[in-house]
SETORKE-225131 format. One line per 2 residues: number of its first residue (from 1); their letters; for each residue x, y, z of C-alpha. Coordinates in nm, 2 decimals, padded with zeros to 4 digits. Each point is the difference from the previous one (the first is absolute). Layout:
# residues N
NUM = A = X:Y:Z | ...
//
This chain:
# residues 414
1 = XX = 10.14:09.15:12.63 | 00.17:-00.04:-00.35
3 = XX = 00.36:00.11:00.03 | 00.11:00.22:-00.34
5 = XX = 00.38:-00.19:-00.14 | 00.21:00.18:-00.23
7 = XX = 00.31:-00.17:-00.18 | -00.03:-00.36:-00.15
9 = XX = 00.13:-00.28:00.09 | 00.16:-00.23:-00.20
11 = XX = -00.20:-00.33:00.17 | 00.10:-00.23:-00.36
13 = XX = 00.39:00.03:00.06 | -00.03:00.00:00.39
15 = XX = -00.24:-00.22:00.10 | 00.03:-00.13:00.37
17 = XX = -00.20:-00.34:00.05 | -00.26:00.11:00.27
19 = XX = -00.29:-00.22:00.16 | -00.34:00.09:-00.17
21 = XX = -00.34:-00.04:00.05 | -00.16:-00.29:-00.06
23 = XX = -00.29:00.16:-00.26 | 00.30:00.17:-00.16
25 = XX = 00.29:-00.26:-00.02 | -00.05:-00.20:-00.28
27 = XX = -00.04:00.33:-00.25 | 00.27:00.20:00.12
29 = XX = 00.28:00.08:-00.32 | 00.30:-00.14:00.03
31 = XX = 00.21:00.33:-00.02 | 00.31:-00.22:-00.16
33 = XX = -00.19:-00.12:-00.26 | -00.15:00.28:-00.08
35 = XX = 00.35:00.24:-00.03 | 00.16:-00.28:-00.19
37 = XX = -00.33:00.04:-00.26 | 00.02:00.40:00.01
39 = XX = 00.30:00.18:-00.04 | 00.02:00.29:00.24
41 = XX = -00.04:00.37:-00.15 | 00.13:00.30:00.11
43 = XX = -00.18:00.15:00.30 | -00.23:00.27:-00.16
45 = XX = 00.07:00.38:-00.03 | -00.15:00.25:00.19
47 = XX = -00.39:00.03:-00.10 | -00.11:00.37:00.15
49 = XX = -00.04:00.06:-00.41 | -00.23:-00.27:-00.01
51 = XX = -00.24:00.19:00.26 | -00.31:00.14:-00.10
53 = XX = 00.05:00.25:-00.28 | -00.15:00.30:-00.16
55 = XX = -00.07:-00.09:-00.36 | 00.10:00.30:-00.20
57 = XX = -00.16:00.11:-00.25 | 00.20:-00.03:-00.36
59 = XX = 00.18:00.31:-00.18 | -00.26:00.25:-00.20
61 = XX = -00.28:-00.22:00.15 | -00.30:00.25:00.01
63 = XX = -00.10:00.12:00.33 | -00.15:-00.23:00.24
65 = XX = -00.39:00.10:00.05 | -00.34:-00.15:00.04
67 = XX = -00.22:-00.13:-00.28 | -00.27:-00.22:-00.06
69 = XX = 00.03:-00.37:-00.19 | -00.22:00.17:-00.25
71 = XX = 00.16:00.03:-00.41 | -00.20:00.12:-00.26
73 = XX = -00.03:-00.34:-00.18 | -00.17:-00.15:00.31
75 = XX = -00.40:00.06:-00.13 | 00.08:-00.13:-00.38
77 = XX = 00.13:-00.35:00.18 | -00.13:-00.01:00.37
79 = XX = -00.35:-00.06:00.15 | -00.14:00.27:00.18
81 = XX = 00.08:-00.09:00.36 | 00.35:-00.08:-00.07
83 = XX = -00.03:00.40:-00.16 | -00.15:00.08:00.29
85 = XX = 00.25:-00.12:00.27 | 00.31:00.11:-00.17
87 = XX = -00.14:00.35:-00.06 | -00.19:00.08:00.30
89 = XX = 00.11:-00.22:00.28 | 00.35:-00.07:-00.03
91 = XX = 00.31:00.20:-00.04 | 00.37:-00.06:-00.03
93 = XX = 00.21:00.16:00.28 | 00.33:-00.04:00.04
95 = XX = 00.11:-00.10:00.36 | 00.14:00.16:00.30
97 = XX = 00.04:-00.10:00.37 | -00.33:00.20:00.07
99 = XX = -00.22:-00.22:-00.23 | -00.01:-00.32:00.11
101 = XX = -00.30:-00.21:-00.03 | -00.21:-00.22:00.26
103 = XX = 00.13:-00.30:-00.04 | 00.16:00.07:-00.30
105 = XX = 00.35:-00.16:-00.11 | 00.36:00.15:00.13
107 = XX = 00.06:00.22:-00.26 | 00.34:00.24:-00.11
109 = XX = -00.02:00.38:00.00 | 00.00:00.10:-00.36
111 = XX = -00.20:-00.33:-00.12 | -00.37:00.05:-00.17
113 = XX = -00.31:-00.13:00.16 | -00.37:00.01:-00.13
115 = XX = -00.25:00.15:00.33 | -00.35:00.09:00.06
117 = XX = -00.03:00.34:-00.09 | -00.26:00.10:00.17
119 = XX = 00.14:-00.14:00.38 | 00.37:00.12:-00.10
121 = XX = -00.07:00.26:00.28 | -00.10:-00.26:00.25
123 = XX = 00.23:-00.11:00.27 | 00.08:-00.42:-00.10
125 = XX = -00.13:-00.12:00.25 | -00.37:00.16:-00.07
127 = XX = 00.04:-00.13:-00.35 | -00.24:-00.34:-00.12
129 = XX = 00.30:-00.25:-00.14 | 00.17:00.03:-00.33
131 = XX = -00.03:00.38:00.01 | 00.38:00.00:-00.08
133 = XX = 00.22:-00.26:-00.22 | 00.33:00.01:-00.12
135 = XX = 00.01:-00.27:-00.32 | 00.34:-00.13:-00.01
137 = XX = 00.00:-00.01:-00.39 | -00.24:00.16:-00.27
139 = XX = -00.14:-00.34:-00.08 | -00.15:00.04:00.35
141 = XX = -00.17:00.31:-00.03 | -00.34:-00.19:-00.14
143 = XX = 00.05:-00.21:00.34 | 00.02:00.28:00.20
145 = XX = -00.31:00.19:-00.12 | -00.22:-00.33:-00.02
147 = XX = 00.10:-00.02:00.40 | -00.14:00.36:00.01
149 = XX = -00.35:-00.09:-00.17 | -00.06:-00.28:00.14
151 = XX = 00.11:00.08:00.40 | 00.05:00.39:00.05
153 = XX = -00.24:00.17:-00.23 | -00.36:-00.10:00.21
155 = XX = 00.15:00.03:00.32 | 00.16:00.33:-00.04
157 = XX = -00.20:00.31:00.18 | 00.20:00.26:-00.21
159 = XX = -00.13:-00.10:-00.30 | -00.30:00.21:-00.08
161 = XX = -00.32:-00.13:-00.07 | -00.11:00.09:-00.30
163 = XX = 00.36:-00.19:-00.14 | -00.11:-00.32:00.17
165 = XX = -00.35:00.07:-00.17 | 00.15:00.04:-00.31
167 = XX = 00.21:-00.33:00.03 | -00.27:-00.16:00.03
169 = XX = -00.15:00.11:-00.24 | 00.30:-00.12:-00.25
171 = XX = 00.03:-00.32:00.18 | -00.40:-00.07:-00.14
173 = XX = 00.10:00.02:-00.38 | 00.17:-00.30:-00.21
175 = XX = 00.30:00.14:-00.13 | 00.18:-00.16:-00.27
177 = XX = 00.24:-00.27:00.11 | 00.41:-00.02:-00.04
179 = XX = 00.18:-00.28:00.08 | 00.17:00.10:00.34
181 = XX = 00.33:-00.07:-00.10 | -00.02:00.30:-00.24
183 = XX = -00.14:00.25:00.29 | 00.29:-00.10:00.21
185 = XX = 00.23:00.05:-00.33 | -00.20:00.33:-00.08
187 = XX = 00.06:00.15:00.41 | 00.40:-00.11:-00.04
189 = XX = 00.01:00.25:-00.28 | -00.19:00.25:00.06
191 = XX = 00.21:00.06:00.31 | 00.27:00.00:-00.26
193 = XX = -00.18:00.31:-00.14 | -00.05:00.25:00.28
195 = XX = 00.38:-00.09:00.09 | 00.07:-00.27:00.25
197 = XX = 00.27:-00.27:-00.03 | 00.05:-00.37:00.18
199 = XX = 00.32:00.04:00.22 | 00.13:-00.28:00.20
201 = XX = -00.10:00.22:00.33 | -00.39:00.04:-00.14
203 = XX = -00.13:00.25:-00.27 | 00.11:00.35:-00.01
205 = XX = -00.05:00.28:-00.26 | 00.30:-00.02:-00.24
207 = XX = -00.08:00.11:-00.32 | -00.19:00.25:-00.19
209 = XX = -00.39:-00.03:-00.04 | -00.15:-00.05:-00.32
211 = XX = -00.15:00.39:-00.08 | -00.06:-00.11:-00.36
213 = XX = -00.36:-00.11:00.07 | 00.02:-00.31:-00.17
215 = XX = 00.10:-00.35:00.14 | 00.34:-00.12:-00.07
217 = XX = 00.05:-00.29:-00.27 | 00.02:-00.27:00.28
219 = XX = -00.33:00.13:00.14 | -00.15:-00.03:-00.29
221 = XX = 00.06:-00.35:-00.08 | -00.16:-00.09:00.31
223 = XX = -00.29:00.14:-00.11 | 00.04:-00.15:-00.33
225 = XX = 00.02:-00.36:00.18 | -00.26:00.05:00.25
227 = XX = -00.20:00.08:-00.33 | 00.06:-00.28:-00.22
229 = XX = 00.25:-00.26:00.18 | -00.03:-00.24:-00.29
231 = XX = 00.12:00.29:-00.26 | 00.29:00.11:00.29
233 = XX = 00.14:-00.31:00.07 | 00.34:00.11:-00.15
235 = XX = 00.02:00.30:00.30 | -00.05:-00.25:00.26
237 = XX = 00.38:-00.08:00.11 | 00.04:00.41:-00.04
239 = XX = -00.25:00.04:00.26 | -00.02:-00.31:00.18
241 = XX = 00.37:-00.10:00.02 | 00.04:-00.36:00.08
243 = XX = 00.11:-00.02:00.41 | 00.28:-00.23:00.11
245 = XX = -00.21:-00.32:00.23 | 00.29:00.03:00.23
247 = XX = -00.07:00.33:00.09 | -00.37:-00.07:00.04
249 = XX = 00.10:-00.26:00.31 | 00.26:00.24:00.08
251 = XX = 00.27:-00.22:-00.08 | 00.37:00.18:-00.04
253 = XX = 00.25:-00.33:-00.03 | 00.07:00.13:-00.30
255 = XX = 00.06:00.41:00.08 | 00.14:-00.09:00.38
257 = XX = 00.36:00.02:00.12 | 00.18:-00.33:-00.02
259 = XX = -00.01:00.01:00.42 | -00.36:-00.02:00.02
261 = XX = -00.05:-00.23:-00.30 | 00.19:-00.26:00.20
263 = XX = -00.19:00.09:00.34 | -00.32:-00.04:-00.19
265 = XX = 00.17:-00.36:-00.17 | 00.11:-00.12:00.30
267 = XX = -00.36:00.08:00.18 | -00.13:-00.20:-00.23
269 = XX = 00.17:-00.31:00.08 | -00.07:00.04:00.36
271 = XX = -00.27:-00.16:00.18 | -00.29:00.26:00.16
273 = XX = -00.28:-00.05:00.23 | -00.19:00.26:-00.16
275 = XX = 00.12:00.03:-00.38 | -00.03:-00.31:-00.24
277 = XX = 00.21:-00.04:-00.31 | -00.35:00.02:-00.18
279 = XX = -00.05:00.34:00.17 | 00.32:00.17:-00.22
281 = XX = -00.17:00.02:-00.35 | -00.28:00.17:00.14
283 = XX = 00.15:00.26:00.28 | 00.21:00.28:-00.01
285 = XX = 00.41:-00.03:00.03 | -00.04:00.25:00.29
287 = XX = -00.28:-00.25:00.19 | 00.17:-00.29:-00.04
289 = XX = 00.29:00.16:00.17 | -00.15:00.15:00.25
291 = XX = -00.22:-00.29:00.13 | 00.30:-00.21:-00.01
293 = XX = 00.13:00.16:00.28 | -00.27:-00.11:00.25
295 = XX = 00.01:-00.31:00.19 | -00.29:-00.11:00.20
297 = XX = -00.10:00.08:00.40 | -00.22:-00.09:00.21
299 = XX = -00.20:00.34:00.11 | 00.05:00.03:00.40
301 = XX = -00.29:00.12:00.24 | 00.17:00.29:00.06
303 = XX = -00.02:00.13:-00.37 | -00.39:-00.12:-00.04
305 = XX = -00.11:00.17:00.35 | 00.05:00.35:-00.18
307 = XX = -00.25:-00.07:-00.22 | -00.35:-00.01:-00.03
309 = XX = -00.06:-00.26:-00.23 | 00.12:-00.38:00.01
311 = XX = 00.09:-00.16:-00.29 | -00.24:-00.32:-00.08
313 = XX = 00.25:-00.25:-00.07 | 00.25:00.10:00.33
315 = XX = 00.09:-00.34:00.10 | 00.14:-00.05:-00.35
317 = XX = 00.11:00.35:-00.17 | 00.38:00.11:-00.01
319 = XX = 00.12:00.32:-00.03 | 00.25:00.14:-00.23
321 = XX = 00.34:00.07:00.18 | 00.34:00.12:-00.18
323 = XX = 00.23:-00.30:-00.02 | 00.30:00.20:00.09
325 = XX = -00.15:00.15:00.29 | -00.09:-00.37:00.14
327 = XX = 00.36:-00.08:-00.03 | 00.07:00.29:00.17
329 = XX = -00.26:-00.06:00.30 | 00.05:-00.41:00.04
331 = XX = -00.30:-00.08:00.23 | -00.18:00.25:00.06
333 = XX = -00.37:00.03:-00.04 | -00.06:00.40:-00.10
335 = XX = 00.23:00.21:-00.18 | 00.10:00.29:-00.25
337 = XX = -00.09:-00.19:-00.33 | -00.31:-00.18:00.09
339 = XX = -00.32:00.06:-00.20 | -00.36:-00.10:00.13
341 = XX = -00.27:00.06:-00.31 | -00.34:-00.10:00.16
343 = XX = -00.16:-00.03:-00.34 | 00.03:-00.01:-00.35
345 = XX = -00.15:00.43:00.00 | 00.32:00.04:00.20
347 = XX = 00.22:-00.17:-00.21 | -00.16:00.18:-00.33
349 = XX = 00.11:00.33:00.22 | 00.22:00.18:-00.23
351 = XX = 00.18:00.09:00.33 | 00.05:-00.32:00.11
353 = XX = 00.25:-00.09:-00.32 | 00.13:00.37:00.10
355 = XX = 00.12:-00.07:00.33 | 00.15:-00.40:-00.10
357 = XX = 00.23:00.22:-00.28 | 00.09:00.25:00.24
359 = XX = 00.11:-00.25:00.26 | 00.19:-00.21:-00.25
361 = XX = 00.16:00.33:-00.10 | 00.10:00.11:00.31
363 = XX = 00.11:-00.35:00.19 | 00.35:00.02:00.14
365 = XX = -00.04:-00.37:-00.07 | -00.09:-00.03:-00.37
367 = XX = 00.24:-00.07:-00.28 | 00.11:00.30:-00.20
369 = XX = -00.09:-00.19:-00.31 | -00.36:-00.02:00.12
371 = XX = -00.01:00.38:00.06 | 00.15:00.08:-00.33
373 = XX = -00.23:-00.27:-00.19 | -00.35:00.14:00.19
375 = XX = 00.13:00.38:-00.09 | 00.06:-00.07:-00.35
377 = XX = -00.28:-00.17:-00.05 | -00.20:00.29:00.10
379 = XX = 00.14:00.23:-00.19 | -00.02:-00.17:-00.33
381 = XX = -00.39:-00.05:00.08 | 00.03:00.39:00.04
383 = XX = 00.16:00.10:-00.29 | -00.14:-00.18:-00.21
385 = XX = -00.39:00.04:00.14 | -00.09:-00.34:-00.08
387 = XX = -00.25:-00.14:00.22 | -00.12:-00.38:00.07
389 = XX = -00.30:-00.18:-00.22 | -00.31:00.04:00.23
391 = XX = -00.07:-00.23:00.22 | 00.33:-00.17:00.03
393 = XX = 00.10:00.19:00.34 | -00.31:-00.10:00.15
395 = XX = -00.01:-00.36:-00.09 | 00.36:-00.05:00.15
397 = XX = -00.10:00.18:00.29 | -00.27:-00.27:00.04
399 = XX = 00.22:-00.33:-00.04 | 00.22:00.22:00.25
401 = XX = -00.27:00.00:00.28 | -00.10:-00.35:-00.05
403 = XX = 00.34:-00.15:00.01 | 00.06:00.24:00.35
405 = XX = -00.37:-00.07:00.14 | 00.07:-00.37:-00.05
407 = XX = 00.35:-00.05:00.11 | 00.02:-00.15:00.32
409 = XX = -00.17:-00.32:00.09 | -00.36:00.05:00.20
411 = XX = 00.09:-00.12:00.32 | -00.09:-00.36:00.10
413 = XX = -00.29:-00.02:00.19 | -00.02:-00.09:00.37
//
């Protein structure tokens, strides 16, 4: 059973030379190095502010209500079926602690979502997937109603017939194309337009819809662009502003705190069973981090008996097991801290990265300057929205398995 710690301690400034594990020996930190590299801050204040919060809605906004996606600009610049799904498929609800979708992402009272709404009566759990989403920023909202044609609209029961008929129908004709970039652009402002605003907690209605029945200038010169790129090219930065690269690979060096731009330096210099020095230009901060803190372990019997499956490579796979927590258990084959993936699916497992930050988090026996590095590094992926380049989780995740599939030697043979 995993035992819940409160408190920190300070292992850096009081480390106590213990006997360790064999597997985990040769990558434990020196703690004295490591507090002579990083000065020691101020133990952090009280966070019950930081829990989860209501995001308010701002002064004079209008009153929060359901809408559809729908604007009146939408059939002079959209094709039909994107007419067709904003206006009589989707709407804009604004959340509550009754609403939650199947499957759908955690989401704050007070925040906007986009749902089906023709199964909005449905329990969740009845609900086909992707009946609900909360897009985190505008520029999402195209995402989120793609995910909704493409996975909920066929395999939901509510939706009538003669809508799917008509779909269908829709689906049949060729439409005129627009460059992709300019729908996404297009969806962005248009939520602009029936009132929603980006907030670092999600999207919430925060300013006054456009009544004027015209589209605003910006929404304009995305239609201008999507027209004639070639005669638009001097709108382009307005509408396409160019994104920092750092925040693309959700690198914060340069926003961080001073503390965790040294734990982050000094990682670096460290060596790692399962992050390379080539793996930094091409990770998140927060990864690196994180998987710095795992040494490798043998998996025991008694953790593989629980499950069904066995791993292929058994004789030779390690585990992932919290280098503090080995120091703290010196010989001993099972422990709080000790991570079995049986496959790469299971190390993919968004869950599975969940519960190695949660553990690190909570140690007795990690560092403060971890804890504070791993929560900062979150939040400034939060605020900020920024998300990875596609594909680049995955393909560390896969140099990840092999180098813990292949670790140990096969055993010679008799």
């Amino acid at each position: 059973m995993q035992q819940s710690f409160t408190g920190h301690a300070d292992v850096f400034s009081k480390h106590i030379p213990q006997p360790q594990p064999p597997e985990a020996a040769a990558f434990a930190v020196d703690a004295d190095v490591f507090s002579q590299h990083i000065p020691q801050p101020q133990p952090p204040k009280a966070a019950a502010a930081a829990a989860v919060q209501q995001v308010p809605p701002r002064k004079n906004a209008p009153p929060q209500r359901i809408t559809t996606l729908s604007i009146s600009s939408d059939e002079k610049f959209l094709d039909p079926v994107h007419n067709f799904l904003r206006s009589a498929c989707i709407e804009v609800f604004v959340a509550s602690d009754r609403n939650q979708g199947r499957r759908a992402k955690h989401h704050r009272l007070g925040q906007v979502g986009l749902r089906c709404r023709h199964c909005k009566h449905v329990d969740g759990t009845q609900r086909a997937k992707q009946a609900v989403s909360y897009p985190s920023k505008s520029t999402y909202i195209f995402e989120s109603v793609r995910n909704f044609q493409r996975t909920h609209f066929e395999a939901c029961v509510y939706i009538p017939d003669e809508l799917k008929t008509r779909y269908k129908k829709l689906d049949l004709h060729n439409h005129r194309k627009i460059q992709q970039k300019y729908i996404k652009a297009y969806y962005a402002e248009a939520g602009c337009e029936i009132g929603l605003v980006d907030t670092p907690h999600g999207i919430i209605f925060g300013a006054p819809p456009n009544l004027s029945g015209k589209p605003s200038k910006k929404l304009l010169a995305i239609m201008k662009m999507a027209e004639n790129p070639a005669a638009s090219a001097h709108l382009e930065e307005l509408i396409f502003p160019k994104v920092d690269r750092q925040f693309e690979n959700l690198k914060f060096s340069h926003l961080c705190s001073e503390s965790t731009r040294q734990v982050i330096a000094f990682l670096r210099q460290q060596k790692s069973v399962f992050v390379y020095p080539s793996d930094f230009p091409t990770i998140s901060d927060f990864r690196f981090v994180l998987f710095h803190q795992f040494v490798p372990c043998r998996p025991p019997s008694t953790a593989l008996n629980r499950r069904k499956n066995r791993p292929e490579k058994l004789d030779t796979l390690s585990g992932l097991c919290c280098r503090y927590c080995a120091r703290a258990h010196p010989g001993e084959r099972f422990h709080r801290g000790m991570y079995f993936p049986l496959g790469l699916e299971s190390l993919r497992d968004s869950s599975f990265s969940k519960n190695l930050t949660t553990h690190v988090l909570t140690c007795q026996h990690a560092p403060f300057e971890i804890k504070k590095a791993l929560e900062e590094l979150q939040r400034l992926a939060a605020e900020i929205g920024a998300t990875t380049k596609r594909g680049s989780k995955q393909m560390f995740l896969e140099k990840l398995w092999e180098r813990m599939a292949n670790y140990y030697p096969y055993p010679a043979s008799s």
